[in-house]
N, C-alpha and C positions, 0 to 999 in steps of 0.2 A: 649605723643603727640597724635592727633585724627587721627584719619583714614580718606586718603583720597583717591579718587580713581578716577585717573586721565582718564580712559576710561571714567569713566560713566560723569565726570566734563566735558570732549572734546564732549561726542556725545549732553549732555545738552547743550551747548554754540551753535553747529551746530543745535538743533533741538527751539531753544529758541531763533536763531538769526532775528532780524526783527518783536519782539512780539508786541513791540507797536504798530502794525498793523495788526496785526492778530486778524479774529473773534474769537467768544467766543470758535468754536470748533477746529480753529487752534489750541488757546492755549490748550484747555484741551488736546488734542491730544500731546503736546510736553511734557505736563507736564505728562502725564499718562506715557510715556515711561520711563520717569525720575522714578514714583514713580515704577513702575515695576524691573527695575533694582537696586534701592534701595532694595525694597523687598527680593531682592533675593541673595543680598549679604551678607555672613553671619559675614563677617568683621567688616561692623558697629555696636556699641552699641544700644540698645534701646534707650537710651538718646538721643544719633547721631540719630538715623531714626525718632523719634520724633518731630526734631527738622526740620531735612531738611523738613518734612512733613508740618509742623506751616510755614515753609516759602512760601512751596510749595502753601498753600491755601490760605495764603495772598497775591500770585501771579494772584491764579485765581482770586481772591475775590475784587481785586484792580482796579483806573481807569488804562485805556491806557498811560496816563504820568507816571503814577507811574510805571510801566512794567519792564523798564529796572534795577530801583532800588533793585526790589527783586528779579529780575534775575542775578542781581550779586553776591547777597547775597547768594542764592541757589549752585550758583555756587563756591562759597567760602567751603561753607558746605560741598561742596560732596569734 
């Protein structure tokens, strides 16, 4: 079964809530903490942090309707 880690899933949902309206440096600012504490947990796989990470930059990388979709996704991951 994957690893998941429900601190780091609950502070993404509080720091990712409301993205579809967030400028560009809101989000990167949610998403950086995200990828921070990913980083540093040494629980997940390579695979796993890889993978949160593909979702994480198709989050920034995305329009504002699309937001919420891969912030659920991200938040499934973790």
């Amino acid at each position: 079964m994957a690893y998941h880690n429900k601190v780091s899933a609950s502070k993404f949902e509080k720091n990712a809530t409301g993205a579809e309206k967030f400028s560009e440096q809101e989000l990167m600012d949610a998403v950086n903490h995200t990828v921070v504490d990913v980083e540093l947990d040494d629980n997940y796989s390579t695979k796993q942090k890889l993978k949160i990470y593909a979702v994480l930059t198709s989050l920034s990388n995305c329009s504002e309707k699309e937001r919420k979709k891969y912030a659920k996704k991200v938040k499934k991951l973790l």
